[in-house]
Biopython code that builds the backbone (N, CA, C, O; Angstrom):
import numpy as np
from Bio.PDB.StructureBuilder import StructureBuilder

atoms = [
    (1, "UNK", "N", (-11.017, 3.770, -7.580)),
    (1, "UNK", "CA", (-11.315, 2.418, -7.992)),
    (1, "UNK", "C", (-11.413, 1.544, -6.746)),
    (1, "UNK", "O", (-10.496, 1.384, -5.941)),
    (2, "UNK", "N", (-12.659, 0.981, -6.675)),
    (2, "UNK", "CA", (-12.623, 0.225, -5.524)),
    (2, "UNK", "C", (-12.116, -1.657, -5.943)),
    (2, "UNK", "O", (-12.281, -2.202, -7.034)),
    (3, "UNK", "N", (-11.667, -2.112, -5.031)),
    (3, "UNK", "CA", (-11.398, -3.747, -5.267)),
    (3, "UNK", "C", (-12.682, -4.274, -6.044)),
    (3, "UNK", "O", (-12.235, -4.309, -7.190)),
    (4, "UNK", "N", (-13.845, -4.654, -6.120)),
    (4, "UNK", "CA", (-14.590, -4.855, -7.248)),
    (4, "UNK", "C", (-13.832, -4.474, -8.513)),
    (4, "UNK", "O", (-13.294, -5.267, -9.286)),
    (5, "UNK", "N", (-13.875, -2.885, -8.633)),
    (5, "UNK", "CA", (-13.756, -2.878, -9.789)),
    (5, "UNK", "C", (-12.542, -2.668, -10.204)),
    (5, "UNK", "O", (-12.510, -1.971, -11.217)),
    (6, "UNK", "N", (-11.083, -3.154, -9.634)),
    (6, "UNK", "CA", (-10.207, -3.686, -9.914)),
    (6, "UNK", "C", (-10.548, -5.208, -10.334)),
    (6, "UNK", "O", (-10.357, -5.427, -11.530)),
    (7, "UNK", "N", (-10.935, -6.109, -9.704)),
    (7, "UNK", "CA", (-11.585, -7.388, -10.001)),
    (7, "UNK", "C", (-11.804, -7.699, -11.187)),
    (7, "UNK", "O", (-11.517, -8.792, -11.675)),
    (8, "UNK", "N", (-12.479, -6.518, -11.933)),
    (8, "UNK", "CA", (-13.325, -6.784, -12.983)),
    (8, "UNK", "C", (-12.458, -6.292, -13.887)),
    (8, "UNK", "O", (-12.476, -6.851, -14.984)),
    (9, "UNK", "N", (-11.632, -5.316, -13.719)),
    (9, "UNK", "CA", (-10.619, -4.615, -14.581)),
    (9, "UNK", "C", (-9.747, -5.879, -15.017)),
    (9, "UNK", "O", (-9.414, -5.938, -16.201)),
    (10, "UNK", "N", (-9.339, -6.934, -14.110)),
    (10, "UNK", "CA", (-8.384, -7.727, -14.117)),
    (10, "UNK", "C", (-9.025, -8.994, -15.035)),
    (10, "UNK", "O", (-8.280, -9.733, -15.679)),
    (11, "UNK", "N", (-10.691, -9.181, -15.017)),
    (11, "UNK", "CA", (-10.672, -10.060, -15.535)),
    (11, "UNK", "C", (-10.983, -10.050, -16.947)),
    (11, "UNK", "O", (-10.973, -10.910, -17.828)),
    (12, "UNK", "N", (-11.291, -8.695, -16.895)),
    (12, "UNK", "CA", (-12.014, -8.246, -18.663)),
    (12, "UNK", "C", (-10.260, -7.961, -19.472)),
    (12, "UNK", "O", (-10.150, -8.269, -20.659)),
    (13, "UNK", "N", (-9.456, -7.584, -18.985)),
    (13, "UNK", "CA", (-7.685, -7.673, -18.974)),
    (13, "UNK", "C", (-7.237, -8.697, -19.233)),
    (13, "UNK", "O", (-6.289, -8.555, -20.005)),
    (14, "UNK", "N", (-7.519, -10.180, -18.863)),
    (14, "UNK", "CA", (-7.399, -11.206, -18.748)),
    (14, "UNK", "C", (-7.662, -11.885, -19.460)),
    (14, "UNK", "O", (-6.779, -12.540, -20.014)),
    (15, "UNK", "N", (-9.132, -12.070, -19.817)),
    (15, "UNK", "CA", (-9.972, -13.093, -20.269)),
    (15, "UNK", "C", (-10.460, -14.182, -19.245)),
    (15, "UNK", "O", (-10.895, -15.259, -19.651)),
    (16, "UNK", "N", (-10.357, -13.798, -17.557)),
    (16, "UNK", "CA", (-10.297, -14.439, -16.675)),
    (16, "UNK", "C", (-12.027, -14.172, -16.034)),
    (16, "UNK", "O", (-12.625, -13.101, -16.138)),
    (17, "UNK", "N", (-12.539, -15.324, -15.434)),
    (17, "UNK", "CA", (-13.522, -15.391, -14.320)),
    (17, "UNK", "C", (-13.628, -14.107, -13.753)),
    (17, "UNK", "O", (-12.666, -13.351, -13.618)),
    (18, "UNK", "N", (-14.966, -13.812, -13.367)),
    (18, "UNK", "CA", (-14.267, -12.887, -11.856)),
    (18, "UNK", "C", (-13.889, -13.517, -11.331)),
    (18, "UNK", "O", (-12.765, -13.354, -10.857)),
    (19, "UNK", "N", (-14.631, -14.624, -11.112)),
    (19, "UNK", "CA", (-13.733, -15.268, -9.696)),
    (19, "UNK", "C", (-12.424, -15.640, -9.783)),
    (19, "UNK", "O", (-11.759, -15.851, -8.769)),
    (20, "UNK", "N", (-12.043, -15.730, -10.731)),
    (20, "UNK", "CA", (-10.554, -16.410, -10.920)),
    (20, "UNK", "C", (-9.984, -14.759, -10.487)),
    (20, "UNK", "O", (-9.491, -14.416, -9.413)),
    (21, "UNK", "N", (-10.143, -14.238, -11.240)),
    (21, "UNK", "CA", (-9.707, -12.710, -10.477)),
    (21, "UNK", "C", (-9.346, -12.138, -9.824)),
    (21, "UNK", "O", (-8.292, -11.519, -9.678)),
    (22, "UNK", "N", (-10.553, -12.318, -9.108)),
    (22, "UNK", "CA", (-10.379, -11.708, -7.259)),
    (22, "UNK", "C", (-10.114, -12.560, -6.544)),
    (22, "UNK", "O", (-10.085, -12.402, -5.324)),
    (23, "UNK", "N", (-9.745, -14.154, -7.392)),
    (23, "UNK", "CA", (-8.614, -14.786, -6.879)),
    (23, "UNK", "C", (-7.204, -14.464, -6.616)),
    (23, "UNK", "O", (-6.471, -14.688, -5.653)),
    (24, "UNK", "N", (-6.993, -13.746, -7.990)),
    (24, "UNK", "CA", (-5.340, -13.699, -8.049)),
    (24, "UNK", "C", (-5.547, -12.372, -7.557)),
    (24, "UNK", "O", (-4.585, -12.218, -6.804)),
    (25, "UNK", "N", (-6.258, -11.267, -7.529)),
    (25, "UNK", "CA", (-6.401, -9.944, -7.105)),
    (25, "UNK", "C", (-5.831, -10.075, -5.704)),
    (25, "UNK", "O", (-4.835, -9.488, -5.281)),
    (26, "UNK", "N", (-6.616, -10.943, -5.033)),
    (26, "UNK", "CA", (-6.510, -10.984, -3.481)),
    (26, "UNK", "C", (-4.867, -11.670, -3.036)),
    (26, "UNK", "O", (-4.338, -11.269, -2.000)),
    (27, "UNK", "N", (-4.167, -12.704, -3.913)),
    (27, "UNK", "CA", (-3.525, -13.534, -3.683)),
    (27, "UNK", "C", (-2.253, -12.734, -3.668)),
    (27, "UNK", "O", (-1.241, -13.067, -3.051)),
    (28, "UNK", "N", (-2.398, -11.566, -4.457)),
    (28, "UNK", "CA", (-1.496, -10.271, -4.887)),
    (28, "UNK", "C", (-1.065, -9.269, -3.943)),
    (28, "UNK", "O", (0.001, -8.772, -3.581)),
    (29, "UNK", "N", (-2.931, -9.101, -3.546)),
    (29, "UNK", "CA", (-2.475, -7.759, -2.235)),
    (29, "UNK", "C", (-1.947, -8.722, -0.777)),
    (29, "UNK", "O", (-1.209, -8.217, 0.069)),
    (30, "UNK", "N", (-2.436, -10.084, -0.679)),
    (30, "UNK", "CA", (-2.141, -10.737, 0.496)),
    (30, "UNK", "C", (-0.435, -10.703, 0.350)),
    (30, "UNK", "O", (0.384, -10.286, 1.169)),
    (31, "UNK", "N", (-0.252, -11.185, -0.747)),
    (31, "UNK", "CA", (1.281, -11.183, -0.980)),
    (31, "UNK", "C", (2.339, -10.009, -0.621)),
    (31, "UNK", "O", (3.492, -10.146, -0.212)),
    (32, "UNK", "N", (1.635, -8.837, -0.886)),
    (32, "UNK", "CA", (2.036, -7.207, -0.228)),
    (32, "UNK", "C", (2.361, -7.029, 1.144)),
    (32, "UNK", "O", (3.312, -6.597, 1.795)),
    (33, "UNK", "N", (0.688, -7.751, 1.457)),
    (33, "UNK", "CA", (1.087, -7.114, 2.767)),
    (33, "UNK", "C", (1.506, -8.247, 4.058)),
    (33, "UNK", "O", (1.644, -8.004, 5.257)),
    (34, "UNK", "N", (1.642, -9.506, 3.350)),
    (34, "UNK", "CA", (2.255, -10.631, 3.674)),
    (34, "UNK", "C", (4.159, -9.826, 4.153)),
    (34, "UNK", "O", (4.468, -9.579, 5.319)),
    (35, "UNK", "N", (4.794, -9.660, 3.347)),
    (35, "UNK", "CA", (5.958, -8.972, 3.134)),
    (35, "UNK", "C", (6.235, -7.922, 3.515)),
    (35, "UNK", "O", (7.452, -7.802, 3.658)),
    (36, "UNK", "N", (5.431, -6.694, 3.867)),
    (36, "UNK", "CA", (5.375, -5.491, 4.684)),
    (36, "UNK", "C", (5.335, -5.952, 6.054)),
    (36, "UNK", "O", (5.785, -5.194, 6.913)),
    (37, "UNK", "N", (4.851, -7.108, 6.403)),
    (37, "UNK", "CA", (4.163, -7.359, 7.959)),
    (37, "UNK", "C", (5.799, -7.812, 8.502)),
    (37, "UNK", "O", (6.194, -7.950, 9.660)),
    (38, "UNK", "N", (6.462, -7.956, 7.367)),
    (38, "UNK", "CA", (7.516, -9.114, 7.703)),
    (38, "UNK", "C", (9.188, -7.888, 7.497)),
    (38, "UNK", "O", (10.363, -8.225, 7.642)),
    (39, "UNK", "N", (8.778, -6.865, 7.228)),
    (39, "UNK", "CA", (9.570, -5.851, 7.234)),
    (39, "UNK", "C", (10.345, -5.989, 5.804)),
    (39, "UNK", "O", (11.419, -5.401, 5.680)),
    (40, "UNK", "N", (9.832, -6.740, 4.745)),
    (40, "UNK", "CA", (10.257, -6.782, 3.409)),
    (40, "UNK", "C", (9.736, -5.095, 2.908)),
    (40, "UNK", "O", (8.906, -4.290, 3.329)),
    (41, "UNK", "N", (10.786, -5.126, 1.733)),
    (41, "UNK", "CA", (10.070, -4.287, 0.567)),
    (41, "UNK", "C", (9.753, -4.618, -0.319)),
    (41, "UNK", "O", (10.360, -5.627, -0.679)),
    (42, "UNK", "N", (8.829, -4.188, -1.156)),
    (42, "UNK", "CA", (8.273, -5.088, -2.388)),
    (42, "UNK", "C", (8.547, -3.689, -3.057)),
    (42, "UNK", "O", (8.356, -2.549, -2.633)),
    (43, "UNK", "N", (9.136, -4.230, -4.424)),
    (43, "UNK", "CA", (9.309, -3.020, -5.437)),
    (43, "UNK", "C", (8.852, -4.192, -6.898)),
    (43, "UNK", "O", (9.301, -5.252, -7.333)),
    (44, "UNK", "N", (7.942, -3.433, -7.191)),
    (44, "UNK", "CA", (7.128, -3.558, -8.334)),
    (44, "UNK", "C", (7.734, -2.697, -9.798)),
    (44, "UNK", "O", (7.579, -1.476, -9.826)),
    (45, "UNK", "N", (8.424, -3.408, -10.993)),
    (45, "UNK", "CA", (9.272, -2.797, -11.795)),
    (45, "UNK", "C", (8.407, -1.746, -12.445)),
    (45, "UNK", "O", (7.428, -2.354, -12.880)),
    (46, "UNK", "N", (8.302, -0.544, -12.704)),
    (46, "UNK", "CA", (7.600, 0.258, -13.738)),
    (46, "UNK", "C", (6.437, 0.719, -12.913)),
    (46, "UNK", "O", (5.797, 1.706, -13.276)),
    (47, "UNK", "N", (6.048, -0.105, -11.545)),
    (47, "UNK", "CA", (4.529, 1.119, -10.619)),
    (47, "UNK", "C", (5.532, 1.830, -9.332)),
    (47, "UNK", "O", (5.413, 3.028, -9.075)),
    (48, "UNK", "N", (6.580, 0.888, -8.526)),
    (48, "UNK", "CA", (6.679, 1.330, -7.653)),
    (48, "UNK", "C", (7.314, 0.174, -6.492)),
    (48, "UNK", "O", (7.409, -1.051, -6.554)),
    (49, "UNK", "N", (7.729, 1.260, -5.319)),
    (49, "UNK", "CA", (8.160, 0.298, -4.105)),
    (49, "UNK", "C", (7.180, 0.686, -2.700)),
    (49, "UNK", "O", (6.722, 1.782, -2.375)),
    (50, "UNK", "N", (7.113, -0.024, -2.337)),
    (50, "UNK", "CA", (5.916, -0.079, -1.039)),
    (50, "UNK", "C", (7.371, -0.430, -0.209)),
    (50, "UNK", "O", (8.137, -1.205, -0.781)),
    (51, "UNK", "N", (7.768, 0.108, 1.103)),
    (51, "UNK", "CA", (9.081, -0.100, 2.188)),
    (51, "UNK", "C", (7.697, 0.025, 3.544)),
    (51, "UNK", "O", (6.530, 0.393, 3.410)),
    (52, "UNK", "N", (8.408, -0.426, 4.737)),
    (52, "UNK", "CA", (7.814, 0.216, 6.033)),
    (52, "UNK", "C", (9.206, 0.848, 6.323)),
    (52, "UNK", "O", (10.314, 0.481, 5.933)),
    (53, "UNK", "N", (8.753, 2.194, 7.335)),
    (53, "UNK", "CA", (9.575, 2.911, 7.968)),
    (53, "UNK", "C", (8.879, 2.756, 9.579)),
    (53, "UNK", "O", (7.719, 2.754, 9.991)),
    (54, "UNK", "N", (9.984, 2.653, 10.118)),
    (54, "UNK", "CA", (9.706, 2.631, 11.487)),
    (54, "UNK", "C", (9.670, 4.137, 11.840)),
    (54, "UNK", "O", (10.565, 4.817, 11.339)),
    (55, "UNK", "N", (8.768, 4.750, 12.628)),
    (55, "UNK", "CA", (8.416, 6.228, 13.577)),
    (55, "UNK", "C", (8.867, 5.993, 14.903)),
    (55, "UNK", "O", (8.255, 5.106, 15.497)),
    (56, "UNK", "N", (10.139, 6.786, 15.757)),
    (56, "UNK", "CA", (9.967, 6.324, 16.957)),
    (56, "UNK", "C", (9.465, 6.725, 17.982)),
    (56, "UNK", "O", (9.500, 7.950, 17.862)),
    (57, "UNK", "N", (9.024, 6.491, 18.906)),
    (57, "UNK", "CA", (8.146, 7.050, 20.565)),
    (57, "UNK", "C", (8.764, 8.285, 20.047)),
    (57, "UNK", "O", (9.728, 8.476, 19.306)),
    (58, "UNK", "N", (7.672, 9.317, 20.839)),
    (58, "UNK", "CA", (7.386, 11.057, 20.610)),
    (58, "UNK", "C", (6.734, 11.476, 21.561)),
    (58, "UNK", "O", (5.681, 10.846, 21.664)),
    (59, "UNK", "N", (6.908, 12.552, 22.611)),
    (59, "UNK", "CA", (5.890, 13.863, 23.175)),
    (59, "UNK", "C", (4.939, 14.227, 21.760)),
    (59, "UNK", "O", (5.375, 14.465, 20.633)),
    (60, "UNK", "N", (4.147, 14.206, 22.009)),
    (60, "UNK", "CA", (3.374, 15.525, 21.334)),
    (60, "UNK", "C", (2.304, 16.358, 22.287)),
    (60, "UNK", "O", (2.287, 16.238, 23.512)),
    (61, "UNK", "N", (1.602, 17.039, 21.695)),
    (61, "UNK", "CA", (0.928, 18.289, 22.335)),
    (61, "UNK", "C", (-0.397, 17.487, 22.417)),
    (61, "UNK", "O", (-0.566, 16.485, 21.722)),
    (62, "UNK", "N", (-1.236, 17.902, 23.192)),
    (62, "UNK", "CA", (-3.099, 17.821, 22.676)),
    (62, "UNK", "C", (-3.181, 19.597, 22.872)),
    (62, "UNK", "O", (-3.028, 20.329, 23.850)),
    (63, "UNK", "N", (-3.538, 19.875, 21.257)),
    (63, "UNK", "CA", (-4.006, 21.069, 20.828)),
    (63, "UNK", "C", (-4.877, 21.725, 21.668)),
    (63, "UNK", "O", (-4.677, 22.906, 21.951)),
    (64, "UNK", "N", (-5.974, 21.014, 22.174)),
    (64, "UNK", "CA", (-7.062, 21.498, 23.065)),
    (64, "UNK", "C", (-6.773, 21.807, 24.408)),
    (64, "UNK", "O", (-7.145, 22.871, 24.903)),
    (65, "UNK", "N", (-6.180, 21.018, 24.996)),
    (65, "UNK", "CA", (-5.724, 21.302, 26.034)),
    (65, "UNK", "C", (-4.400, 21.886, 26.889)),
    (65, "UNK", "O", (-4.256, 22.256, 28.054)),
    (66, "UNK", "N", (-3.208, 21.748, 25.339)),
    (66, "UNK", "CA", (-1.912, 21.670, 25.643)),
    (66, "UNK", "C", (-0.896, 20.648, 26.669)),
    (66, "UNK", "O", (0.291, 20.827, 26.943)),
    (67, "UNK", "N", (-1.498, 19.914, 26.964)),
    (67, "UNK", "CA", (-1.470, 18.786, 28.084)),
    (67, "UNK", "C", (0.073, 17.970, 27.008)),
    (67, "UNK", "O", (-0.077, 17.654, 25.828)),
    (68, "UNK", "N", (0.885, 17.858, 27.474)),
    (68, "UNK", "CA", (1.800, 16.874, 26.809)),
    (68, "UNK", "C", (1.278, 15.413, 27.092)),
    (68, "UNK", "O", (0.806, 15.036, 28.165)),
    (69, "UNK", "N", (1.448, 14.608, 25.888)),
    (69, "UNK", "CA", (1.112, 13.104, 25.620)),
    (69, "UNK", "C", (2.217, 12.567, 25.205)),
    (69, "UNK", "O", (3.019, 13.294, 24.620)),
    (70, "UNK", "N", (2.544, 11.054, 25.428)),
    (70, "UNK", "CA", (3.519, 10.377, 24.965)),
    (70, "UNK", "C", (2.513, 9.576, 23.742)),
    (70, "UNK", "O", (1.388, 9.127, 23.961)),
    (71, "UNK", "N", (3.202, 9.539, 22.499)),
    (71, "UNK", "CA", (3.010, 8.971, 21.230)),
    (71, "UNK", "C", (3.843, 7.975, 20.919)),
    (71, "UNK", "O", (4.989, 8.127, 20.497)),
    (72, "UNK", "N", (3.154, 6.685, 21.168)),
    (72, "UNK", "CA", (3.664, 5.636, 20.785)),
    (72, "UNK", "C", (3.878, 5.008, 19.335)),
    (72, "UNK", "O", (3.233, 5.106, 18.291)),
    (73, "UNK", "N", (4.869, 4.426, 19.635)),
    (73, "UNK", "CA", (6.283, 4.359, 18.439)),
    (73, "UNK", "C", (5.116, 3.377, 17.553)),
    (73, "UNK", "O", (4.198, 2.743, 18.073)),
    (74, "UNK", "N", (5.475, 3.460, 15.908)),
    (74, "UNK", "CA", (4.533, 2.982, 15.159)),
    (74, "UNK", "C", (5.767, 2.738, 13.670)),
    (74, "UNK", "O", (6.897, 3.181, 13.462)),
    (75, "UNK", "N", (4.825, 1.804, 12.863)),
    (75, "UNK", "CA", (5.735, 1.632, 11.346)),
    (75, "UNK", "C", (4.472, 1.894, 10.760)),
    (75, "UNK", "O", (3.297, 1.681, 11.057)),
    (76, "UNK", "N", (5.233, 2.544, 9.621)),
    (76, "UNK", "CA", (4.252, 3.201, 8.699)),
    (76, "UNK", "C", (4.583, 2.795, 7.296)),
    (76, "UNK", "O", (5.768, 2.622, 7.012)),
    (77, "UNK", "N", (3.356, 2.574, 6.105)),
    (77, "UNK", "CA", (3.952, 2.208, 4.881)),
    (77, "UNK", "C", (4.376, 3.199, 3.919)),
    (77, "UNK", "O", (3.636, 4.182, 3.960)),
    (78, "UNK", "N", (5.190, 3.279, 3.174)),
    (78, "UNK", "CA", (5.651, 3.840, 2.371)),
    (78, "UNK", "C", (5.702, 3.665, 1.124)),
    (78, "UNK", "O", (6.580, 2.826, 0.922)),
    (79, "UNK", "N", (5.022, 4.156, -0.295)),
    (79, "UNK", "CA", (5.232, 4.108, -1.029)),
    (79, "UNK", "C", (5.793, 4.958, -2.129)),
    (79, "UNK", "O", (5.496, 6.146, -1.998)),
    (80, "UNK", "N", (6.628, 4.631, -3.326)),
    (80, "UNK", "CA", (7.139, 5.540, -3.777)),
    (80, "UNK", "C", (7.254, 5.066, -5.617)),
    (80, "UNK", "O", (7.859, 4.073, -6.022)),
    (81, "UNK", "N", (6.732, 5.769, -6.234)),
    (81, "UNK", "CA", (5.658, 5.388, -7.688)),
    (81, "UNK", "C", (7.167, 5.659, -8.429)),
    (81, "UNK", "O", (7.958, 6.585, -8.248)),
    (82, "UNK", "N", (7.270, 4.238, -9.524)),
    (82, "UNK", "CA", (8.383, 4.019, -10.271)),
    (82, "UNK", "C", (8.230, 4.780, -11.373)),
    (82, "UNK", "O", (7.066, 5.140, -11.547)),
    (83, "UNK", "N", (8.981, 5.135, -12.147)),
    (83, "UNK", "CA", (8.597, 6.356, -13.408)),
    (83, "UNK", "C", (8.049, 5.633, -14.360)),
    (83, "UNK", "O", (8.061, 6.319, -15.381)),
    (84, "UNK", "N", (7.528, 4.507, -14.578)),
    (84, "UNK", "CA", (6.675, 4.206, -15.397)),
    (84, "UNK", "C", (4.829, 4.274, -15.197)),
    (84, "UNK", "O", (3.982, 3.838, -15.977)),
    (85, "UNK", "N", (4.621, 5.003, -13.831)),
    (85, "UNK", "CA", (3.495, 5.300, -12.849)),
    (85, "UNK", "C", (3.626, 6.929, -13.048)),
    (85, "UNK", "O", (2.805, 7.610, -13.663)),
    (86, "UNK", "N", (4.763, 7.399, -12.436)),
    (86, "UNK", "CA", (5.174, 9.004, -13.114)),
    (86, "UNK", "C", (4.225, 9.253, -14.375)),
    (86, "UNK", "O", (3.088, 9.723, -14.414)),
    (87, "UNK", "N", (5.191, 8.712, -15.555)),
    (87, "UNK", "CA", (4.633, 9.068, -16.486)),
    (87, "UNK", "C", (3.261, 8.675, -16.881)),
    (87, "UNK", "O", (2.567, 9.383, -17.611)),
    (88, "UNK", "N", (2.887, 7.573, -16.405)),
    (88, "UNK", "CA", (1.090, 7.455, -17.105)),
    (88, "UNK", "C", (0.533, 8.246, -16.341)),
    (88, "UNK", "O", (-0.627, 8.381, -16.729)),
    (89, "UNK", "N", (0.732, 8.850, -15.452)),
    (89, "UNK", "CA", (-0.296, 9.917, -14.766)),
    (89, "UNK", "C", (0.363, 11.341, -14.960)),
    (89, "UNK", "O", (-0.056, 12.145, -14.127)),
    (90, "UNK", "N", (1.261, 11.844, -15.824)),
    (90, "UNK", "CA", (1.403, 13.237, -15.807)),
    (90, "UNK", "C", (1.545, 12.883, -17.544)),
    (90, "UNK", "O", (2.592, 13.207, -18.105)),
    (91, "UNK", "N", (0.492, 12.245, -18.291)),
    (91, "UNK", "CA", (0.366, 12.447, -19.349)),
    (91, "UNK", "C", (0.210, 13.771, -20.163)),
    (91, "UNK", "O", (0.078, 13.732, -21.386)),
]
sb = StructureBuilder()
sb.init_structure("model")
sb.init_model(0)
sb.init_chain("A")
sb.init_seg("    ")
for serial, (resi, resn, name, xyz) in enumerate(atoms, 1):
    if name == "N":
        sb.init_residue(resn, " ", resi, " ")
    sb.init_atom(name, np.array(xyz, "f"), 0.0, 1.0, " ", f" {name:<3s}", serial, name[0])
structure = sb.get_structure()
């Protein structure tokens, strides 16, 4: 499903505009990742929790060459689907 047609999912759901839609569509994911940027977790009751985890600095290999590289330290998102997401998809 691409954002369009979430958009449209939301407004035929609704009784809403598109535009009013991919108003609140956008106002939703900004809100996500508003709060991830900020090292919040957002846990959503019945889909799920979105956390960041911090990764820290690492050696790794380059396969091709075997040459050791330093891998710089990174946060990564995490999500983890609430059992009301479970169950609508292992119907």
């Amino acid at each position: 499903m691409t954002l369009d047609e979430l958009t449209a999912a939301v407004a035929k759901e609704t009784g809403m505009t598109k535009a009013s839609a991919s108003k609140a569509v956008h106002a939703v994911l900004n809100a996500i990742q508003n709060a991830l940027a900020q090292g919040q977790r957002v846990s959503i009751a019945g889909f799920g929790v979105f956390e960041v985890s911090h990764r820290p600095a690492r050696t790794g290999r380059n396969p091709r060459t075997g040459e050791t590289i330093q891998i710089a330290a990174t946060n990564a998102i995490k999500f983890k689907p609430g059992k009301g997401l479970r169950d609508a998809v292992n119907k």
